[in-house]
SEVO-933368 format. One record per residue (C-alpha): residue number from 1; y, z, x. Coordinates in nm, 3 decimals, decimal comma. Each point is the difference from the previous one (the first is absolute). Layout:
// residues N
    i        y        z        x
  NUM        Y        Z        X
...
//
This chain:
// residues 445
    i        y        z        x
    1   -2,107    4,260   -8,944
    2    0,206   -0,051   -0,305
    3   -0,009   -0,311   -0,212
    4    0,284   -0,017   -0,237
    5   -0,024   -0,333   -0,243
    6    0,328   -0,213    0,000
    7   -0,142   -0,250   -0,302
    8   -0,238   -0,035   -0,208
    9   -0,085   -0,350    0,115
   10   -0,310   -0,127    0,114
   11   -0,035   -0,110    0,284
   12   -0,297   -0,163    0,223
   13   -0,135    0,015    0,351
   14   -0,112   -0,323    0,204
   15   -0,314    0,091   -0,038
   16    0,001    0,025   -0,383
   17    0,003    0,433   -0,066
   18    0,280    0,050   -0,203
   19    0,280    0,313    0,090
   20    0,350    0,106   -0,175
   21    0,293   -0,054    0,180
   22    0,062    0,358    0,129
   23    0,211    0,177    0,256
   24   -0,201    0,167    0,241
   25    0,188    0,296    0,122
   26   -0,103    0,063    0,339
   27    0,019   -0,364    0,078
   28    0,230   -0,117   -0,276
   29   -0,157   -0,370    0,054
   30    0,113   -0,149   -0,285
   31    0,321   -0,012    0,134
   32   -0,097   -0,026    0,351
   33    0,157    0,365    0,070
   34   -0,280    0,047    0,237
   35    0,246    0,258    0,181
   36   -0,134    0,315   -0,266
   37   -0,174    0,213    0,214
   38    0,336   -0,024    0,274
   39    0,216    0,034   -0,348
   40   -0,237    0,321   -0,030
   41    0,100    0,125    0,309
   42    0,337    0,105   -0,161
   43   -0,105    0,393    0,004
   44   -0,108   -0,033    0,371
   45    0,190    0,345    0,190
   46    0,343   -0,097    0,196
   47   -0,108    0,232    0,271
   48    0,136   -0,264    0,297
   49    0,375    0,141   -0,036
   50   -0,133    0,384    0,056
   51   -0,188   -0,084    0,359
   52    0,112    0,172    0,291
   53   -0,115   -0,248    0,275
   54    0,046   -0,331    0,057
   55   -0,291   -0,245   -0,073
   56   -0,115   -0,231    0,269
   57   -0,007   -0,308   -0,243
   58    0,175   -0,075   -0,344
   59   -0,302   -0,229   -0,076
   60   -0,354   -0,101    0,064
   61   -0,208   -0,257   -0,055
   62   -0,391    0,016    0,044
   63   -0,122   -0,354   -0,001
   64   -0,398    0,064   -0,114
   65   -0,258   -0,270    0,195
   66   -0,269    0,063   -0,318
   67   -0,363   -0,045    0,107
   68    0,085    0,109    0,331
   69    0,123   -0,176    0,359
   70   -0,268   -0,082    0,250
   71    0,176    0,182    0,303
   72   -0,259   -0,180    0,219
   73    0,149   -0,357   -0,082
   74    0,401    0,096   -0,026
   75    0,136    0,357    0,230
   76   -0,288    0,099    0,161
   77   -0,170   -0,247    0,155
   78   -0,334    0,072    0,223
   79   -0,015   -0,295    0,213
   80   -0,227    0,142    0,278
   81   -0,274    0,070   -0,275
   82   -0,277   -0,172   -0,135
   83    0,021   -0,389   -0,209
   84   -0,138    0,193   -0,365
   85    0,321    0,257    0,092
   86    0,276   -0,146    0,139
   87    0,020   -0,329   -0,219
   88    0,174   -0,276    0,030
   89    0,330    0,077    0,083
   90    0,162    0,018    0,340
   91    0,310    0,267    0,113
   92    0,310   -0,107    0,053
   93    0,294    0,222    0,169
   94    0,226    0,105   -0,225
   95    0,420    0,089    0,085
   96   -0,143    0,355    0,090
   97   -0,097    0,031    0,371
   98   -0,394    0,066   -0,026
   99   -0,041   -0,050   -0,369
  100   -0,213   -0,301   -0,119
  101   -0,084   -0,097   -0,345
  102   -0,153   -0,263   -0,209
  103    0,042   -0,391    0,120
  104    0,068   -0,023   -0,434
  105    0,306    0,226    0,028
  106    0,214   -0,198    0,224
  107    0,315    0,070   -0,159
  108   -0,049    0,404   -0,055
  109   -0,069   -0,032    0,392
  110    0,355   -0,071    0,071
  111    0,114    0,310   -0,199
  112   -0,253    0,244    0,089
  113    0,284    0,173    0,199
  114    0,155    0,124   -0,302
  115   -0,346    0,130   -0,157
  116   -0,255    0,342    0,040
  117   -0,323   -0,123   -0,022
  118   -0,307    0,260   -0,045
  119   -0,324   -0,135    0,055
  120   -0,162    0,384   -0,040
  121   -0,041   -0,027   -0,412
  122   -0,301    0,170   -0,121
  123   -0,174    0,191   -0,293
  124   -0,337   -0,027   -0,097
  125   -0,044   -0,165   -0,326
  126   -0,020   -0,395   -0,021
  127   -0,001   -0,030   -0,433
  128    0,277   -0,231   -0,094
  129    0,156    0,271   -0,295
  130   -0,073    0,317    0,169
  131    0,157   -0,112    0,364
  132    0,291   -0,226   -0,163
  133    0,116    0,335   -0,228
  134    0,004    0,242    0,342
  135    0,187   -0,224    0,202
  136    0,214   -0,090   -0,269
  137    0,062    0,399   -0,133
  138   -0,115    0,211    0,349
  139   -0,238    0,182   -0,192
  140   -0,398   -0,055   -0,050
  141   -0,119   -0,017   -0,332
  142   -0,176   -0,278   -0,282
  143   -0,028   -0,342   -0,003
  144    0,227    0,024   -0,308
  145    0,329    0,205    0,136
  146    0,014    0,388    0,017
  147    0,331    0,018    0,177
  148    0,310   -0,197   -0,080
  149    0,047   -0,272    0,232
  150    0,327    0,065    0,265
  151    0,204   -0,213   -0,155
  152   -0,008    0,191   -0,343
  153    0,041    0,302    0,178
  154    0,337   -0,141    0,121
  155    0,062   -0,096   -0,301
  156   -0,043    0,342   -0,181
  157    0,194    0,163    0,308
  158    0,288   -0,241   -0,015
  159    0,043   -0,209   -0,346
  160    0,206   -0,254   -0,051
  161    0,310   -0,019    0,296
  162    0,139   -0,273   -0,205
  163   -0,123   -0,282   -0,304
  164   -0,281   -0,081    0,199
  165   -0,331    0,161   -0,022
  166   -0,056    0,222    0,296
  167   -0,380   -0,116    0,068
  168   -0,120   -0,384   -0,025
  169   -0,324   -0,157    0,044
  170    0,027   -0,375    0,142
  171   -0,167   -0,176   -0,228
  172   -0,219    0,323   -0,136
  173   -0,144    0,256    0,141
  174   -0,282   -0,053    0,205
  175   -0,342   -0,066   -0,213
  176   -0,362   -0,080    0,047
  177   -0,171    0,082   -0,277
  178    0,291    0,169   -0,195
  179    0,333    0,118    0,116
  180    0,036    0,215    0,238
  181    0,333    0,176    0,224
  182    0,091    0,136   -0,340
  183    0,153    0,357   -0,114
  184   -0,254    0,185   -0,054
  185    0,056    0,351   -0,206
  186    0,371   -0,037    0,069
  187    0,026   -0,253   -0,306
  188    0,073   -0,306   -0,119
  189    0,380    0,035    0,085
  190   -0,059   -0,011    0,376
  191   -0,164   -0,351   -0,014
  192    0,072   -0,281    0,181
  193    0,186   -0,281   -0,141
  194   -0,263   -0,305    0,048
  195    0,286   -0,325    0,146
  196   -0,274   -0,280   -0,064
  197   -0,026   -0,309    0,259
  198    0,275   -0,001    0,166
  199   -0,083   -0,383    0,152
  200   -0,134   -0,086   -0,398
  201    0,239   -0,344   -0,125
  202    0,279    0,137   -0,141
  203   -0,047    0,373    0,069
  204    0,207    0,217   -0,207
  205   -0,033    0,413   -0,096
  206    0,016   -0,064   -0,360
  207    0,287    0,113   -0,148
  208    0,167    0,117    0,342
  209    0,122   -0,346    0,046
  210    0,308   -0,187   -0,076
  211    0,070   -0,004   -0,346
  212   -0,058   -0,303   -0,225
  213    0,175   -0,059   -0,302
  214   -0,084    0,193   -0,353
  215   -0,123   -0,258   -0,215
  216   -0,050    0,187   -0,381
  217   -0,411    0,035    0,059
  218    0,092    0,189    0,323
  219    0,287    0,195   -0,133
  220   -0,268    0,112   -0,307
  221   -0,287    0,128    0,237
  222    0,264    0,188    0,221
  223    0,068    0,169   -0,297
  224   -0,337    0,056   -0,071
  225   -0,089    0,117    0,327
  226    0,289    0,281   -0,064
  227   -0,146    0,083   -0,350
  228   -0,320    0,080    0,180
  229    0,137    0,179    0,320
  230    0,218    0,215   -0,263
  231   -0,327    0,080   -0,147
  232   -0,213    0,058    0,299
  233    0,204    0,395   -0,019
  234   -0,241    0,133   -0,280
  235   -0,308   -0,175    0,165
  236    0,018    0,141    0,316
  237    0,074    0,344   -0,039
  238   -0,193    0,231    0,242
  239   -0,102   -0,307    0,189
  240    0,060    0,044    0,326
  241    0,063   -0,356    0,135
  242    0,327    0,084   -0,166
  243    0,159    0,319    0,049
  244    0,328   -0,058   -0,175
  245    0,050   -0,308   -0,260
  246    0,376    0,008    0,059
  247   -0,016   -0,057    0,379
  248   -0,281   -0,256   -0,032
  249    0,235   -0,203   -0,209
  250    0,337    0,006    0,202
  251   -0,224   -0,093    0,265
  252   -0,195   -0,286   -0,142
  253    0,331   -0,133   -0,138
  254    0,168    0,045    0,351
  255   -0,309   -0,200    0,173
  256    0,007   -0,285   -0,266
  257    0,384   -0,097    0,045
  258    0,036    0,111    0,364
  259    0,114   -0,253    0,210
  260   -0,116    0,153    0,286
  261   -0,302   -0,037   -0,084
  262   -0,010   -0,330   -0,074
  263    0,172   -0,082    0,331
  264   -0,327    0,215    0,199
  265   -0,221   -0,176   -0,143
  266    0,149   -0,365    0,018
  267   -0,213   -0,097    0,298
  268    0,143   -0,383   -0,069
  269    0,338    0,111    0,109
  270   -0,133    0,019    0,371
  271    0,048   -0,299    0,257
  272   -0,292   -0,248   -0,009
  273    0,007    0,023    0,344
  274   -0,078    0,333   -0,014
  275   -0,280   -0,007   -0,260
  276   -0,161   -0,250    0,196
  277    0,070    0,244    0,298
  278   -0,265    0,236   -0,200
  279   -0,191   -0,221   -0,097
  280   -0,071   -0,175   -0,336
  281   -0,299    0,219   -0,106
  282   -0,036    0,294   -0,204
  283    0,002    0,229    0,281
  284    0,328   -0,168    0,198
  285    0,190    0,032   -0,387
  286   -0,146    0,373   -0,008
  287    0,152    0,114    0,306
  288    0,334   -0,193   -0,062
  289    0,052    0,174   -0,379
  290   -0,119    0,301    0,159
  291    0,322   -0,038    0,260
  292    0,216   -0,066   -0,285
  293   -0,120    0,311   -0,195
  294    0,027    0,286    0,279
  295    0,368   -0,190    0,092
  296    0,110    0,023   -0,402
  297   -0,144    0,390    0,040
  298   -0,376    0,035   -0,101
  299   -0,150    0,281    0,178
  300   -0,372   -0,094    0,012
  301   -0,146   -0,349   -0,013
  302   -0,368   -0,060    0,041
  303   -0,083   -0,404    0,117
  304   -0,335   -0,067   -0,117
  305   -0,182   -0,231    0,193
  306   -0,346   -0,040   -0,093
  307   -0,276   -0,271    0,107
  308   -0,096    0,194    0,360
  309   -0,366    0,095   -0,106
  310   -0,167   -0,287    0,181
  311   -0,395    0,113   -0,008
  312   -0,080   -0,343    0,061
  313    0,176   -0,332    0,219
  314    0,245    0,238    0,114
  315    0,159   -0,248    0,221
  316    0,040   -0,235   -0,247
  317    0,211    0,278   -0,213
  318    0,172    0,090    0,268
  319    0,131   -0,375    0,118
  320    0,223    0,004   -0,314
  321    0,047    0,372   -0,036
  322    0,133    0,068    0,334
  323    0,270   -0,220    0,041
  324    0,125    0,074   -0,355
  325    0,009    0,409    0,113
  326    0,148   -0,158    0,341
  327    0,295   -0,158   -0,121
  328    0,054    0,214   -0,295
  329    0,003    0,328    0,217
  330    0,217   -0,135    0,295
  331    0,251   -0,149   -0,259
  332    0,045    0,398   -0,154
  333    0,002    0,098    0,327
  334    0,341   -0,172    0,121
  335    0,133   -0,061   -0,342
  336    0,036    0,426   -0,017
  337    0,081    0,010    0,344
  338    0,280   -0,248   -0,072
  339    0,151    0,145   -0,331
  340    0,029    0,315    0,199
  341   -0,331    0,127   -0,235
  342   -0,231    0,122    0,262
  343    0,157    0,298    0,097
  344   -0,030    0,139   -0,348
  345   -0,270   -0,123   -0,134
  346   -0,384    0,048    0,087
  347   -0,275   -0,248   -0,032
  348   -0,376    0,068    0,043
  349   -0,256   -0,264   -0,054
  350   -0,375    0,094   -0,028
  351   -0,322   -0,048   -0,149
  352   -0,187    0,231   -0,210
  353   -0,253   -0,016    0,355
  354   -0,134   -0,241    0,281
  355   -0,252   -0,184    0,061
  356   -0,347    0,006    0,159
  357   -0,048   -0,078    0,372
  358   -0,280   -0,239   -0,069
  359    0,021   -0,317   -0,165
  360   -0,226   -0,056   -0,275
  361   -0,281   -0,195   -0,090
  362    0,239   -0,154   -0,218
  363    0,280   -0,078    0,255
  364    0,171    0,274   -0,151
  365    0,126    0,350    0,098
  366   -0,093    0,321   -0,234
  367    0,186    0,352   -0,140
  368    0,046    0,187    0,310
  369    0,194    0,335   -0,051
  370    0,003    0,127    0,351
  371    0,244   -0,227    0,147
  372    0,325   -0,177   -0,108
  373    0,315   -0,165    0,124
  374    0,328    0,116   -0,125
  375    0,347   -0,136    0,013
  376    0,289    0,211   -0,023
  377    0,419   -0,051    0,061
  378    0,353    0,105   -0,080
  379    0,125    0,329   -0,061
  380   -0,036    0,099    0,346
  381   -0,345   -0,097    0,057
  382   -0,049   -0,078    0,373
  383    0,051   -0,368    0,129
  384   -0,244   -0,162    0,167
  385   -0,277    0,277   -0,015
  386   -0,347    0,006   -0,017
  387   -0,177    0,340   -0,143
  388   -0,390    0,080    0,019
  389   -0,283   -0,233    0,118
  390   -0,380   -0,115   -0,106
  391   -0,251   -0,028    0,225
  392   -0,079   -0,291    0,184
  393   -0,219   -0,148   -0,324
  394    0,286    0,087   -0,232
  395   -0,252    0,257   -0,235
  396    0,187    0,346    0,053
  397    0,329    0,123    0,112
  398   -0,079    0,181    0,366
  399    0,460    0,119    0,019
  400    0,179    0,190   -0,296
  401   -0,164   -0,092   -0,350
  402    0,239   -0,054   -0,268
  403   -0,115    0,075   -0,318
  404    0,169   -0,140   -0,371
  405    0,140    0,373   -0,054
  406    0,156   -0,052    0,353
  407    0,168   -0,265   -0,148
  408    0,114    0,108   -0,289
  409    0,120    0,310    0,138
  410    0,274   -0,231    0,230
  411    0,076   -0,213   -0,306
  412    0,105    0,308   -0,223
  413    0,173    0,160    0,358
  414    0,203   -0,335    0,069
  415    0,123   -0,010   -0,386
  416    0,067    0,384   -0,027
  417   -0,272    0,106   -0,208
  418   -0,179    0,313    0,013
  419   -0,374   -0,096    0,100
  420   -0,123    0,345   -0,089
  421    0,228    0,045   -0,317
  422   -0,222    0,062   -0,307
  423    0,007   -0,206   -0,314
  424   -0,110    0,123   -0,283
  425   -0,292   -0,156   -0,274
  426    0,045   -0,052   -0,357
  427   -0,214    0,300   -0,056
  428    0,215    0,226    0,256
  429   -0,216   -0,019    0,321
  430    0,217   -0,011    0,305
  431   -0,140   -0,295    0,269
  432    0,183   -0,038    0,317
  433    0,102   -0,343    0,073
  434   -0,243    0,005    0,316
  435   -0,269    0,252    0,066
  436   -0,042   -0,158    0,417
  437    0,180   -0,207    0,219
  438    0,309    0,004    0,269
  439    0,318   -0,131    0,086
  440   -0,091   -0,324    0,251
  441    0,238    0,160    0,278
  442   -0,094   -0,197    0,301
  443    0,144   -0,359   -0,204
  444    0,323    0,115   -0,050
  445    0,315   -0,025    0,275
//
């Protein structure tokens, strides 16, 4: 991370320590440019235009349930077993002939039909870090990120189709204890671009919003700001978050007046109806402004949906958290399907695991790696379907595990990226993308 000084001046934090006004470049937050590390992405290959097949979807969006979705009490429900097991929620039949889910999810029952669901995830490690970066990359490593998450790697295969940045995280990346989903050894250029709160009071992507007029303090720190991006050339040199200062400019110039971009990410140009379709939370706003990115032409957006990890009242959690999800879901569901969206564009929601069978002294549910619910549709993916099972407690998948490389693997397929391509490290080591997994076949028409 660069800091380049703008002023000499002074200035002080709310809680007293003292900092210069500075340019950080990387987040450029002075200015509100939080788009750097998409501006960064301006070296990223243009390999789409050279592949031979045709890709199943233009777009995907994984929509991340941090902390991790108790399958018991949502899509796989074990009514038939015992009180500390089952919980406290009842079935209900769904659209699908056969297929019941959670009494919560009332409205994502009436558009099951148009959904795969696999209730066969598994892997065996329940640490928040470690699980969250393997589902979110395919690949097992750290808690703190070996592989670049698969939305970088899109990035780096792809770059930037248009202004927009080709990867975005809705509102950041997902984070426990620091951020994770990142880039890994591919580099700062093949970051996310972090929106913010989407459902925050007057929500706007600094400086990718409609313009306001120059007063002369404004007009002076633009210029500023170009004084130190014309400098940042002799700074950066050999650095490999940017491989060519030229580039990097045009495109950090391009994202700043683009008025495509500032019509993506103007989430208050949408029908009220239709945000209060998704739902005035953070999570309904997430999956709306992650519609309106994949239709404007971002490749990869990741929702990040955190608050899941309920080790204790779980059923209080879940009262609120459910029908937020519910609504928020359903709404993405038949707002794609509507726009004509679905067919090109996939969506997988999951959780970095499950959780246990038993219900805790606590009234909460624990990790559990060995069992999951997924949710996948568009692109192809099957209508209506239902892959693997659990046995009748829930704890393991007894019909065709699916494991995070699994998953992965279909992602990359769907979008037309090589899984087993090999990327290359900063010292020259060649890493293929994934090292396991397989297409998911059976959920596709």
């Amino acid at each position: 991370m660069l800091d380049l000084s703008l002023t000499p001046t002074v200035t002080s934090r709310c809680a007293g320590a003292n900092r210069r006004d500075f340019l950080r470049v990387g987040a450029l937050s002075a200015f509100g440019l939080s788009l750097p590390k998409a501006l960064r992405a301006a070296a990223a290959r243009q390999s789409s235009a050279s592949r031979g097949k045709q890709d199943r979807a233009k777009s995907a969006i994984l929509i991340f349930l941090g902390g991790g979705l108790s399958h018991h009490d949502s899509f796989d429900l074990k009514p038939e077993a015992p009180e500390e097991i089952r919980g406290q929620y009842r079935p209900i039949d769904t659209v699908v002939p056969g297929l019941r889910i959670s009494e919560k999810l009332p409205l994502l029952a009436q558009v099951m039909d148009r959904v795969t669901l696999i209730r066969s995830g598994a892997h065996n490690n329940d640490h928040h870090e470690t699980a969250t970066n393997w589902v979110l990359s395919g690949r097992f490593g750290t808690p703190f990120g070996d592989y670049p998450a698969i939305g970088a790697v899109v990035a780096h295969d792809y770059g930037f189709r248009t202004t927009l940045p080709p990867y975005v995280a809705i509102p950041r990346n997902p984070s426990f204890t620091w951020e994770l989903g990142k880039s890994a050894f591919l580099g700062g250029r093949y970051e996310s671009f972090k929106t913010g709160d989407p459902n925050a009071k007057d929500f706007r992507v600094q400086d990718v919003a409609p313009a306001e007029a120059l007063t002369p303090p404004r007009i002076e720190r633009r210029k500023t700001l170009l004084q130190a991006v014309d400098n940042l050339a002799q700074q950066v040199q050999g650095n490999d978050q940017i491989a060519t200062y030229d580039e990097f400019h045009q495109r950090a110039a391009a994202m700043i007046l683009s008025s495509e971009a500032r019509r993506a990410f103007a989430i208050d140009q949408e029908p009220e109806r239709l945000r209060e379709r998704y739902g005035r939370n953070t999570f309904g706003q997430s999956a709306l402004l992650a519609r309106r990115l994949i239709e404007a032409g971002v490749r990869f957006v990741t929702v990040n949906y955190g608050g899941w990890d309920h080790h204790g009242k779980i059923f209080e959690g879940l009262k609120h958290k459910l029908p937020e999800f519910d609504r928020g879901l359903s709404a993405l569901i038949e707002d794609l399907d509507l726009r004509g969206l679905l067919d090109e564009t996939l969506v997988v929601v999951l959780g970095e695991f499950g959780r246990t069978p038993k219900i805790n002294k606590d009234a909460g549910r624990d990790h559990w790696g060995p069992a999951a619910s997924l949710l996948l549709f568009g692109a192809g993916v099957k209508r209506g379907f239902v892959l693997g099972a659990t046995d009748k407690h829930g704890a393991y998948v007894t019909r065709r595990p699916v494991a995070p490389a699994d998953v992965a693997y279909t992602i990359y397929e769907c979008l037309g990226v090589d899984p087993r391509k090999q990327l290359m490290t900063p010292d020259g080591r060649p890493i293929e993308v994934l090292d396991q997994g397989e297409f998911l076949r059976e959920i596709f028409a």
